[in-house]
TIRO-2110 file (N, C-alpha, C; in Angstrom, 1 decimal):
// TIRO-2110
315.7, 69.3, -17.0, N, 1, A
316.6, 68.1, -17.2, CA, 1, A
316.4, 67.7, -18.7, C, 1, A
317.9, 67.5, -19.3, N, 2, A
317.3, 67.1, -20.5, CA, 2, A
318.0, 65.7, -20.5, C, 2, A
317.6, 65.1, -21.1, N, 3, A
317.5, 63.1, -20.9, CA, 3, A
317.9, 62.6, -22.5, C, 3, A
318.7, 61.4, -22.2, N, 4, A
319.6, 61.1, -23.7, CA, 4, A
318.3, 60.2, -24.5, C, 4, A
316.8, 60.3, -24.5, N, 5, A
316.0, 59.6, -25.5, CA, 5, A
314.9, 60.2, -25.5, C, 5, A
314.1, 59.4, -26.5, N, 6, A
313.6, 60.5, -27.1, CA, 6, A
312.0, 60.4, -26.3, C, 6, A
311.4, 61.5, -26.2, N, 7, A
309.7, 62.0, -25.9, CA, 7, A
308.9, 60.5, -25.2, C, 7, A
309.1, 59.7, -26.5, N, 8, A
308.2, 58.5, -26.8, CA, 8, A
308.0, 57.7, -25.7, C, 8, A
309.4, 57.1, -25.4, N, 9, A
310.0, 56.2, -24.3, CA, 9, A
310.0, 57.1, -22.7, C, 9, A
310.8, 58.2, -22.6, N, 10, A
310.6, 59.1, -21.7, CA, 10, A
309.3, 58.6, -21.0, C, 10, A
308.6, 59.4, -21.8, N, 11, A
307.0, 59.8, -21.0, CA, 11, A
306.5, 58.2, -20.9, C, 11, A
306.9, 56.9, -21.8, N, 12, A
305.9, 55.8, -21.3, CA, 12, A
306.8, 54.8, -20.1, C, 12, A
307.7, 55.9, -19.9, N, 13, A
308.3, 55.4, -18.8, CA, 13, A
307.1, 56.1, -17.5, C, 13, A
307.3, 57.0, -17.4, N, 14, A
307.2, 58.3, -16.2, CA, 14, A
305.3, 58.0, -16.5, C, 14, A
304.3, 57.7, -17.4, N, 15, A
302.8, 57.0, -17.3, CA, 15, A
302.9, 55.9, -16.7, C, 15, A
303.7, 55.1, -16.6, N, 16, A
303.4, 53.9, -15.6, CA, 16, A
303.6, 54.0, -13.9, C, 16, A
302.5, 54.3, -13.6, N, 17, A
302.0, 54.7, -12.0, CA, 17, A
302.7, 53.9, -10.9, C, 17, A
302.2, 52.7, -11.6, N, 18, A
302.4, 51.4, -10.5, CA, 18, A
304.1, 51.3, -10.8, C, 18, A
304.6, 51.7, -11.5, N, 19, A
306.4, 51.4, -11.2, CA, 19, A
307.5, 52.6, -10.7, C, 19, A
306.5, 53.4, -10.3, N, 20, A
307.1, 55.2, -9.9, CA, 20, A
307.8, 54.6, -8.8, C, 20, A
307.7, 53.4, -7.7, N, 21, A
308.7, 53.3, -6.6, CA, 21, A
309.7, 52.5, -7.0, C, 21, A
309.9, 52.2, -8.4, N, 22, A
310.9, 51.3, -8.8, CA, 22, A
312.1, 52.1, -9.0, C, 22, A
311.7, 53.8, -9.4, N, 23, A
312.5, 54.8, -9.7, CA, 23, A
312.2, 56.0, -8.9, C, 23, A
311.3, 56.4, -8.3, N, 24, A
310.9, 57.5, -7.7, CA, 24, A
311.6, 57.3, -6.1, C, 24, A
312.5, 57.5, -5.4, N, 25, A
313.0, 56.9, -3.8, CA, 25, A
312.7, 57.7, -2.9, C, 25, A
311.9, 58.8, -3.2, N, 26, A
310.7, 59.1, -2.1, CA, 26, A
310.0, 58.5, -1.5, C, 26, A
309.0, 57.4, -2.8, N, 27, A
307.8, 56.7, -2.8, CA, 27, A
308.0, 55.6, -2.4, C, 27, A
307.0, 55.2, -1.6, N, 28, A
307.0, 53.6, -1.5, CA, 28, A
306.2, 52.7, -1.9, C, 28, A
304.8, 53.6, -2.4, N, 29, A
304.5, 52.7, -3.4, CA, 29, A
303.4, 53.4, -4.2, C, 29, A
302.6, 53.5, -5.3, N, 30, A
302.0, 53.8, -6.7, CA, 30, A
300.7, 53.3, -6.7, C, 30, A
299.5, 54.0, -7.4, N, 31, A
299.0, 52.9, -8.0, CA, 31, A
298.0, 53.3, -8.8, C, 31, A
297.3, 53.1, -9.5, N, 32, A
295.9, 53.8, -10.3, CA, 32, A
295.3, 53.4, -9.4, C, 32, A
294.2, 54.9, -9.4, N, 33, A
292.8, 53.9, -8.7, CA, 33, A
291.8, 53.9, -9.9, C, 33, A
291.7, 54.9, -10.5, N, 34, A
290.6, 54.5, -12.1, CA, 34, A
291.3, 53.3, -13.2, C, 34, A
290.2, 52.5, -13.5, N, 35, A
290.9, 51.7, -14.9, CA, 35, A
290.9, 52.3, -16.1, C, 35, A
291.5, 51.8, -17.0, N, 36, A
291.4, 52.4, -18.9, CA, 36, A
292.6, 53.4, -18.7, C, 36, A
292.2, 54.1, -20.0, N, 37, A
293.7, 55.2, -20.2, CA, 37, A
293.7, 56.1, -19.6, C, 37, A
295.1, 56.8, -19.2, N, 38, A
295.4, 58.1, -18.8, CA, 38, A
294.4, 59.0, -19.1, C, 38, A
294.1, 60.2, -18.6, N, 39, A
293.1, 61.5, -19.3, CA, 39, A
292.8, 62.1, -17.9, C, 39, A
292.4, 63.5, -18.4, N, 40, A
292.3, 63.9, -17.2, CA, 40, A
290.8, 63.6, -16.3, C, 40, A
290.9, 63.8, -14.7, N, 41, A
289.9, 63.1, -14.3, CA, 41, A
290.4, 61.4, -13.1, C, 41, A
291.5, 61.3, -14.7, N, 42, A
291.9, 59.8, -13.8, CA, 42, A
292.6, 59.7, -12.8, C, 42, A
292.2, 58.9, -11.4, N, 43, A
292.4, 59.2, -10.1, CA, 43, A
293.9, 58.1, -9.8, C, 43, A
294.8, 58.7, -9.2, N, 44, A
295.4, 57.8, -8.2, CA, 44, A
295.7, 58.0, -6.7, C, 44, A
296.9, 57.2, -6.6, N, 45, A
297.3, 57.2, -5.3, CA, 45, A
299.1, 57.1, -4.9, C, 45, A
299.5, 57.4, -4.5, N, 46, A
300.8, 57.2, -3.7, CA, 46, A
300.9, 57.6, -2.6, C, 46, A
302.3, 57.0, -2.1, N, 47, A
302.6, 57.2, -0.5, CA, 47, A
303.9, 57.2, -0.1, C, 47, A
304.3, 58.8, -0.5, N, 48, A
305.5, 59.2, 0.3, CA, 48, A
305.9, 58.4, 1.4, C, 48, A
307.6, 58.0, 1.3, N, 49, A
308.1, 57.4, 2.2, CA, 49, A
307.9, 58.2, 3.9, C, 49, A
308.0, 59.0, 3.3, N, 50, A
308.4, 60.1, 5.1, CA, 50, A
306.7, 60.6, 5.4, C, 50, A
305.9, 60.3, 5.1, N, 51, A
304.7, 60.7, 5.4, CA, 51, A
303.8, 59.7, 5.9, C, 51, A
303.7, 58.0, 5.5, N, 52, A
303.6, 56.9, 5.4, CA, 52, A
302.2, 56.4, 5.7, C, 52, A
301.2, 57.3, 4.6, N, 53, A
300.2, 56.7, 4.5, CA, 53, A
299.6, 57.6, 2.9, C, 53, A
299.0, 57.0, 2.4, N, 54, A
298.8, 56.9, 0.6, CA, 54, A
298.0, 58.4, 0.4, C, 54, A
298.7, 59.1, -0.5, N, 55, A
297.8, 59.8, -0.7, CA, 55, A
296.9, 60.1, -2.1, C, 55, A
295.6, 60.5, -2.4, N, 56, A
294.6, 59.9, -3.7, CA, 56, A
294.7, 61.4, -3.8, C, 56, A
294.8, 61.4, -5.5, N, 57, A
295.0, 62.5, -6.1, CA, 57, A
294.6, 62.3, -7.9, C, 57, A
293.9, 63.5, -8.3, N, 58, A
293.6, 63.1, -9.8, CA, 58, A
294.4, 63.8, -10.9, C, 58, A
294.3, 63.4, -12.1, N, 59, A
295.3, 63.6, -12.9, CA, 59, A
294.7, 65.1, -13.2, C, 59, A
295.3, 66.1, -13.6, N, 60, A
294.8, 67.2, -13.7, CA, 60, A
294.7, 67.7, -15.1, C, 60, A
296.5, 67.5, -15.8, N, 61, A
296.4, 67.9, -17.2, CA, 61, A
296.9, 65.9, -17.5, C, 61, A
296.7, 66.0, -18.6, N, 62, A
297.4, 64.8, -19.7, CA, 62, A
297.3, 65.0, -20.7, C, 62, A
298.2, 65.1, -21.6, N, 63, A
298.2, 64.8, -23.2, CA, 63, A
299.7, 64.1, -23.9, C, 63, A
299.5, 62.7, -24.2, N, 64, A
299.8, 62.0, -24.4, CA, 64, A
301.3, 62.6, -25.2, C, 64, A
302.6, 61.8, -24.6, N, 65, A
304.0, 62.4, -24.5, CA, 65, A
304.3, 64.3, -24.6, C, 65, A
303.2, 65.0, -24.0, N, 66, A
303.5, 66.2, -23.6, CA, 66, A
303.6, 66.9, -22.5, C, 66, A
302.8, 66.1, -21.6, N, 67, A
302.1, 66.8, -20.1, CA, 67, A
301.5, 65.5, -19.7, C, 67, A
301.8, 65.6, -18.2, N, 68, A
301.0, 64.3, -17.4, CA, 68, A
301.0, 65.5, -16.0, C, 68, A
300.1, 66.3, -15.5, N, 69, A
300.2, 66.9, -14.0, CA, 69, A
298.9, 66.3, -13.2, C, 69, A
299.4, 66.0, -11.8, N, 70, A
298.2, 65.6, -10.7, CA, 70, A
298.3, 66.7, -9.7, C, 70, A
296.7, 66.6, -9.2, N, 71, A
296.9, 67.4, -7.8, CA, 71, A
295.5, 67.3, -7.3, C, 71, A
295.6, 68.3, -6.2, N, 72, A
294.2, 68.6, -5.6, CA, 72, A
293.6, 70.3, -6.3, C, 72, A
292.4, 70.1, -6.3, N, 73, A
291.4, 71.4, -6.3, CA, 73, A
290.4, 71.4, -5.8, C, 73, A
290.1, 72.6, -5.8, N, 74, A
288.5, 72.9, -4.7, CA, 74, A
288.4, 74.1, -4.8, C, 74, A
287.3, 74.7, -4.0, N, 75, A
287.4, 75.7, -4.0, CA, 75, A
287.9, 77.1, -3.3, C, 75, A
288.9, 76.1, -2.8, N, 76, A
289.9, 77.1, -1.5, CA, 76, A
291.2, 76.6, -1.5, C, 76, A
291.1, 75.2, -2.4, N, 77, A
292.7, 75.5, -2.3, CA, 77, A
293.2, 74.8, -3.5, C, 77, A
294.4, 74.7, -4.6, N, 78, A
294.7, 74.2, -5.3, CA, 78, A
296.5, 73.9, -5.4, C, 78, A
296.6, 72.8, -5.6, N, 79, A
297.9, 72.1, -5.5, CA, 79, A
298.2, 71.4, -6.6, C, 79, A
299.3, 71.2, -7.5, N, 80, A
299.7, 70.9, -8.6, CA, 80, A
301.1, 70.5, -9.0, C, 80, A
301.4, 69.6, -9.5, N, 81, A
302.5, 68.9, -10.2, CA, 81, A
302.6, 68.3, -11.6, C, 81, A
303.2, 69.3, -12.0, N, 82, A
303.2, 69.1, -13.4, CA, 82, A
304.5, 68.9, -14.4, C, 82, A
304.4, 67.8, -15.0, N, 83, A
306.0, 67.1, -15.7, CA, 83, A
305.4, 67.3, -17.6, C, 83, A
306.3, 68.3, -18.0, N, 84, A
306.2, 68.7, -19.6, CA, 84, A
307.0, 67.9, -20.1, C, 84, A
307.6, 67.2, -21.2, N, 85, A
308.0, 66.6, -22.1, CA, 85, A
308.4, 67.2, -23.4, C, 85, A
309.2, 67.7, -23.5, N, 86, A
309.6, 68.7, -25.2, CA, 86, A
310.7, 67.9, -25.7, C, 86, A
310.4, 67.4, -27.2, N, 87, A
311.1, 66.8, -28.2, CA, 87, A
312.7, 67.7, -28.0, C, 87, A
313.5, 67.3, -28.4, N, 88, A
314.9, 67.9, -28.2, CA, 88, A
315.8, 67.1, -29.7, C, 88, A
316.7, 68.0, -30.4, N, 89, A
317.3, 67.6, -31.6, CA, 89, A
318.4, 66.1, -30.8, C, 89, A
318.3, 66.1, -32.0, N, 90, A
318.8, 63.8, -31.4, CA, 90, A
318.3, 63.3, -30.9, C, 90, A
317.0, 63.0, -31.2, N, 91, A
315.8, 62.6, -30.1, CA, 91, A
315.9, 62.8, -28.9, C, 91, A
316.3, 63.8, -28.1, N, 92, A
316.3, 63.8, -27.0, CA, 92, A
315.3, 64.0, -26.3, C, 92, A
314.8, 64.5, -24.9, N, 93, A
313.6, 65.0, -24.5, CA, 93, A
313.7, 65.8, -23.4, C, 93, A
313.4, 67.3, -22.7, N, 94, A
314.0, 68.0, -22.6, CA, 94, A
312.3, 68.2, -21.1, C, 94, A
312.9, 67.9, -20.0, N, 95, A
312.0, 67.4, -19.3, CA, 95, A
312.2, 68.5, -18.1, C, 95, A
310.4, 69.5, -17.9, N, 96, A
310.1, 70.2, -17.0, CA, 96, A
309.6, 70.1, -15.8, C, 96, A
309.4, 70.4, -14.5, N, 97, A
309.1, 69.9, -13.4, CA, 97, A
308.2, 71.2, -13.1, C, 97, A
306.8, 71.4, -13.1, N, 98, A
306.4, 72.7, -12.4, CA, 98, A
305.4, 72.1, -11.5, C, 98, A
305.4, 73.1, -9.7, N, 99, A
304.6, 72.9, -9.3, CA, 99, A
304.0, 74.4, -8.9, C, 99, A
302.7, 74.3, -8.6, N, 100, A
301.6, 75.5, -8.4, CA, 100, A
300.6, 75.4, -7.3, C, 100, A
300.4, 76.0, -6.0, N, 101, A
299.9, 75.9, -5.0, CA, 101, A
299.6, 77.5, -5.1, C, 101, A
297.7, 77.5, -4.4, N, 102, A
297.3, 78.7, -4.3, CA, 102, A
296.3, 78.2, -3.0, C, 102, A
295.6, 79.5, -2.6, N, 103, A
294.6, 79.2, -1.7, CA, 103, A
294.9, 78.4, -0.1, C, 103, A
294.2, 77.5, 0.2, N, 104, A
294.7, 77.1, 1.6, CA, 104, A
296.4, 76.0, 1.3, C, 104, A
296.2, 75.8, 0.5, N, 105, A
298.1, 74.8, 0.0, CA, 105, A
299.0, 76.3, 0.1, C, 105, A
298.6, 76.8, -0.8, N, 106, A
299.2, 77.8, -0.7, CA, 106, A
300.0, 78.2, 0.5, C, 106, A
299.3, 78.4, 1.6, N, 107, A
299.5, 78.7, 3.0, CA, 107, A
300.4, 77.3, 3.4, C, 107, A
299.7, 76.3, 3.4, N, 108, A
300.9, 75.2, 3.8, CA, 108, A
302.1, 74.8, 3.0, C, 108, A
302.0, 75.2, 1.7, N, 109, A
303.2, 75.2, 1.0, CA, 109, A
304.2, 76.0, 1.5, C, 109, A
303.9, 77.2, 1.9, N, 110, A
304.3, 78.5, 2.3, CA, 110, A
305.5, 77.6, 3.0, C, 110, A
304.9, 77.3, 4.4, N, 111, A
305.5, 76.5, 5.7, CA, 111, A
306.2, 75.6, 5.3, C, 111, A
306.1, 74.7, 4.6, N, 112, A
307.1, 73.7, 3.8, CA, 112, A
307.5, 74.0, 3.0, C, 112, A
307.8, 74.6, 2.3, N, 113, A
308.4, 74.8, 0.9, CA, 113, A
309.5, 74.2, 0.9, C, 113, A
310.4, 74.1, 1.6, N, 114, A
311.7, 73.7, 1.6, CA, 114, A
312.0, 72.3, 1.8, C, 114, A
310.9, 71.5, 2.3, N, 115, A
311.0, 70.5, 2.2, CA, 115, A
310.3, 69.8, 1.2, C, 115, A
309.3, 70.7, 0.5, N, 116, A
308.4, 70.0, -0.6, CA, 116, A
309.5, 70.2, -1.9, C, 116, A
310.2, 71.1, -1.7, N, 117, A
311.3, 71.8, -3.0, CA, 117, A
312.4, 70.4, -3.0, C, 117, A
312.9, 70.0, -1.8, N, 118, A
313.8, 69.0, -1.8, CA, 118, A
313.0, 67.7, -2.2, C, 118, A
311.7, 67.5, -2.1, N, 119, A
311.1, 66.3, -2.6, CA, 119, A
311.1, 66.3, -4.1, C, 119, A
310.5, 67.7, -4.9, N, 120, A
310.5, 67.3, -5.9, CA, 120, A
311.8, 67.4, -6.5, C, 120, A
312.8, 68.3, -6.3, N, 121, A
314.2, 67.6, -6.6, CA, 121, A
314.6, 66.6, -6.9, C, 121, A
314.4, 65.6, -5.8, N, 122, A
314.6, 64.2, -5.5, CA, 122, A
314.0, 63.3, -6.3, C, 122, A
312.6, 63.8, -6.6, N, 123, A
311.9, 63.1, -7.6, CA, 123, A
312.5, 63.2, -8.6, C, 123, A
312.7, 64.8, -9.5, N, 124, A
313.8, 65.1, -11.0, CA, 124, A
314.7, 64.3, -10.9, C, 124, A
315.4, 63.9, -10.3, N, 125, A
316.8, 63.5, -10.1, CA, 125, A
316.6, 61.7, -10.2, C, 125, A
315.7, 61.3, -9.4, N, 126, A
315.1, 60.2, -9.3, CA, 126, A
315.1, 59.5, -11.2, C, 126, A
314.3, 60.3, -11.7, N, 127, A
313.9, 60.2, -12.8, CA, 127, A
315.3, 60.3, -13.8, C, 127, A
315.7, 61.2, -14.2, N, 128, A
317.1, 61.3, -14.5, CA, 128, A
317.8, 60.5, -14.5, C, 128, A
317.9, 60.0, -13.3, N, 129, A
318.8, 58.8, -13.4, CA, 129, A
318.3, 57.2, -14.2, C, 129, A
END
């Protein structure tokens, strides 16, 4: 998706945790659970509307208006969401959605895919707007 402003604004929109259900209509609600700045390490939480209980997840990549992805890891299974940010001519900002499941997600992704593919849609779209 590419979006009519620029990097700056974008991404300090899409870092504010606690206001993702103001724009995200999956979510019902956000939140940090670590204090101080973004970085990776730093933990949160959300709670899918259709699932309806919170789930804690840590930030995986961050670098400030380039990448913000969260997920789970271990050593059997890894799950990932990852939103890139690329400068675009007229300030625009030119906005990627990847996700990456291996190991035991893997397998449950397998079974859902189709419904996890329409969530994160929903989310792009969410955002976009």
């Amino acid at each position: 998706n590419e979006l009519d402003a620029p990097v700056e604004e974008v991404f300090g929109v899409f870092k504010d945790i606690a206001r993702w259900p103001e724009w995200v209509s999956v979510l019902s609600a956000a939140a940090p659970i670590s204090s101080g700045p973004l970085q990776v390490g730093f933990r949160l939480e959300m709670t899918p509307k259709d699932l309806g209980r919170s789930i804690k997840t840590v930030l995986i990549e961050y670098e400030e208006n380039r990448v913000l992805g969260w997920g789970l890891r271990s050593r059997v299974a890894t799950l990932v969401h990852t939103f890139r940010f690329e400068p675009r001519p007229g300030g625009r900002c030119l906005l990627h959605h990847l996700e990456f499941s291996e190991g035991l997600f893997g397998v449950v992704s397998w079974f859902l895919s189709e419904k996890m593919d329409a969530y994160d849609r929903q989310w792009s779209r969410d955002f976009v707007a």
